[in-house]
N, CA, C and O of each residue as an XYZ file, in Angstrom:
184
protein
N     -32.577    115.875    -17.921
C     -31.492    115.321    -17.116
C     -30.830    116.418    -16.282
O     -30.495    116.167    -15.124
N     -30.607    117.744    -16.876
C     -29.694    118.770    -16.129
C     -30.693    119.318    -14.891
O     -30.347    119.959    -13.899
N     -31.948    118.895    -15.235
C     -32.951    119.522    -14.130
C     -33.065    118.575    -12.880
O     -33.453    118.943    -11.771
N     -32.600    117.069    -13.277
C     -33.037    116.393    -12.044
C     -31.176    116.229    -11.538
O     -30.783    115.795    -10.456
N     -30.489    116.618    -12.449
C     -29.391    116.718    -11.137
C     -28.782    117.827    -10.508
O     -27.790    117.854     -9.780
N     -29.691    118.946    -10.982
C     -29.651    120.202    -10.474
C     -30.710    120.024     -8.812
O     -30.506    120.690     -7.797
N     -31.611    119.138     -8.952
C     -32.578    118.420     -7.581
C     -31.703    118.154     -6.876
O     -31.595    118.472     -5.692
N     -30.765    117.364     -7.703
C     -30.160    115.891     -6.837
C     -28.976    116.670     -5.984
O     -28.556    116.439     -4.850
N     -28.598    117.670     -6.938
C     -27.265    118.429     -5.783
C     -27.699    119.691     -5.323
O     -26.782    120.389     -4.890
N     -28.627    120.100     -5.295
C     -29.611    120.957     -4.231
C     -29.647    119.937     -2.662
O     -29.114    120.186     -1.580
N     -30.402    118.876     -3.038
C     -30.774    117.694     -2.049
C     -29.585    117.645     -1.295
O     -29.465    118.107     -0.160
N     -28.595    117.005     -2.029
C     -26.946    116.571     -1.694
C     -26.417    117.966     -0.079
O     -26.209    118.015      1.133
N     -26.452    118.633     -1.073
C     -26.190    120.702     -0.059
C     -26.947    120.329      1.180
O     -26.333    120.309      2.247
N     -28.316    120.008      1.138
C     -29.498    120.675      2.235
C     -28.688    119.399      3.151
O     -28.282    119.781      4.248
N     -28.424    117.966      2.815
C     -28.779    117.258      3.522
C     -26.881    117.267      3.982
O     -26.828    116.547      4.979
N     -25.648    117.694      3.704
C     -24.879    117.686      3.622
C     -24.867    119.329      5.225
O     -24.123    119.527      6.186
N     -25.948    119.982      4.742
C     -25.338    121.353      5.758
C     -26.528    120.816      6.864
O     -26.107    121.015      8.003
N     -27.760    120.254      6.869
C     -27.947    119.365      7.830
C     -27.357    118.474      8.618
O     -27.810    118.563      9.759
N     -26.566    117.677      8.511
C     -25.873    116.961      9.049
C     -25.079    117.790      9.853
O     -24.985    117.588     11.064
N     -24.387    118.886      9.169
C     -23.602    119.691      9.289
C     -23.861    120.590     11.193
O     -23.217    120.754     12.229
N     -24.868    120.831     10.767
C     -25.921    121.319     11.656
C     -26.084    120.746     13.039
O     -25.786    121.150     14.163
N     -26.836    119.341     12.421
C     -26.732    118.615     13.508
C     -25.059    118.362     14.586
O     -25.131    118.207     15.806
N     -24.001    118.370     13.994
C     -22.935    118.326     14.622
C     -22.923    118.853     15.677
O     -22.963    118.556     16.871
N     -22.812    120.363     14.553
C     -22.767    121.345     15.641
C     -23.566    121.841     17.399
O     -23.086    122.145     18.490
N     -24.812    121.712     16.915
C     -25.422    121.488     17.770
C     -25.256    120.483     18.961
O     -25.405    120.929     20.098
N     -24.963    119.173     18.784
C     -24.210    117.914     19.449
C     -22.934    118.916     20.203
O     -22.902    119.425     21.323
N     -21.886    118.946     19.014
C     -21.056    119.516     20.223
C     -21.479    120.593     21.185
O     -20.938    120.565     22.291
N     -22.535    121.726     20.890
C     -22.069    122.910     21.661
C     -23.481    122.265     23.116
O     -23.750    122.770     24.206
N     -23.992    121.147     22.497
C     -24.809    120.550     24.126
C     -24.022    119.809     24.496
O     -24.291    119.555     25.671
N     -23.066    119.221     24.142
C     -22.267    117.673     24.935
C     -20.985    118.327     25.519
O     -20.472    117.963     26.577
N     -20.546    119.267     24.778
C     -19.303    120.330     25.662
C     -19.284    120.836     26.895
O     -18.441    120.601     27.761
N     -20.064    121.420     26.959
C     -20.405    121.739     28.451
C     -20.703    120.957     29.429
O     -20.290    121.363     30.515
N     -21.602    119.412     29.452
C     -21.436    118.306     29.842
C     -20.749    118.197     30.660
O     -20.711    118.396     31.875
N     -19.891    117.687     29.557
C     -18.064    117.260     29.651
C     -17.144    117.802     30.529
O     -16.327    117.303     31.304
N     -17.583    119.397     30.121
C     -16.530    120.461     30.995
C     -16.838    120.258     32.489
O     -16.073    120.006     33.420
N     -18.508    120.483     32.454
C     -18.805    120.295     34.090
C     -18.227    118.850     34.873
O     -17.542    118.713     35.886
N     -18.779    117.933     34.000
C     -18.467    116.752     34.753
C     -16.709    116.313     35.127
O     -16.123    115.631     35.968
N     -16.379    117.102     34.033
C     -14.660    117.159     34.972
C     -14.048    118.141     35.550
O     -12.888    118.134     35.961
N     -14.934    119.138     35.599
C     -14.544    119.905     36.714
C     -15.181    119.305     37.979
O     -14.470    119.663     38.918
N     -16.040    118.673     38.354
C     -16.710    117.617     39.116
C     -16.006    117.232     39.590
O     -15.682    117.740     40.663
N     -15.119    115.745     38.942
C     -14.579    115.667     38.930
C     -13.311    116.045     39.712
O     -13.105    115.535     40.814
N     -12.488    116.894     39.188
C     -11.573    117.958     39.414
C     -12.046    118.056     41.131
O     -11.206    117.568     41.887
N     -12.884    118.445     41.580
C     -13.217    119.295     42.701
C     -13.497    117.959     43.822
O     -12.917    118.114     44.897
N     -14.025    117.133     43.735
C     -13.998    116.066     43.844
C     -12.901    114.894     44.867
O     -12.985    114.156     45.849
N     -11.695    115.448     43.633
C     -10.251    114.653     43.528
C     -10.141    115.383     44.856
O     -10.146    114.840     45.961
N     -10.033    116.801     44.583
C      -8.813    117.875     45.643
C      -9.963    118.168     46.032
O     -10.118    119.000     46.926
């Protein structure tokens, strides 16, 4: 039993700092996006 929930919260970690991961990644491509398209925007207006 102590071996398969020593698996189970190994698993829990990987898939917990994956996610994690994935975030990050999301924000630091969709940020810049964002920034450009309202400075676009921005330049645009005026």
């Amino acid at each position: 039993m102590d071996n398969l929930d020593l698996i189970y919260g190994i698993y829990n970690l990987i898939r917990a700092l994956s996610v994690l991961m994935y975030l990050v990644m999301g924000l630091a491509f969709y940020a810049p996006l964002v920034f450009k398209s309202e400075n676009i925007s921005d330049t645009s207006i005026s």
